[in-house]
C-alpha positions, 0 to 999 in steps of 0.5 A, spaced: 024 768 078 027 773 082 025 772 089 027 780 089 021 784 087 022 787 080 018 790 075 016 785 069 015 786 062 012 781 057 017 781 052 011 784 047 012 789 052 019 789 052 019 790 045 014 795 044 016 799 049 023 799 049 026 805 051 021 806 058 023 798 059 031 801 059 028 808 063 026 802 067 032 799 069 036 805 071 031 805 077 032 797 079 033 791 075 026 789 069 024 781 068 022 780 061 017 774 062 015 770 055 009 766 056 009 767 063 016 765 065 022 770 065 027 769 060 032 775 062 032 781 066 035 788 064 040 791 069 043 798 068 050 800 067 052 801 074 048 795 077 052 791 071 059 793 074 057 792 082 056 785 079 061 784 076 066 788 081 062 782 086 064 777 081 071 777 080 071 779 089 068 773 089 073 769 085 079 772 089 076 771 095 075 762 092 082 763 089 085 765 096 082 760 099 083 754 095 091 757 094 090 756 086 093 762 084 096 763 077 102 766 080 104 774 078 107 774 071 100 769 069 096 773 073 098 780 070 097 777 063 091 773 064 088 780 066 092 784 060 088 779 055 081 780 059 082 788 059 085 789 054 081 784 049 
């Protein structure tokens, strides 16, 4: 469970009550709980692309690190393939 505290659902609820579930997760992240335990969290948009925007920083600061770099050309189009997929 998140140490952060969040609202939770039941996943009855979630399902019951979907559209107050996604209103929900544009104020702060929603644990769905089944049979007391969380099985998944909803986020919005926004908090999605920050943690994705922290993700892939992170992988560039471990990258940078480590000095396993791809190289330009492969970086450019590993990066092409992923964005453009």
């Amino acid at each position: 469970m998140s140490t952060l505290p969040v609202p939770v659902y039941t996943a009855s609820r979630a399902k019951n009550n979907f559209g107050e579930l996604l209103d929900a997760a544009q104020r702060k992240p929603v644990a769905i709980e089944k049979h007391g335990r969380p099985i998944a969290y909803v986020v919005s948009a926004k908090e999605m692309e920050a943690m994705e925007d922290w993700y892939l920083g992170a992988r560039a600061v471990e990258v940078m690190r480590t000095s396993k770099s791809l190289g330009v050309k492969r970086t450019k189009a590993f990066l092409d393939k992923i964005l453009h997929a």
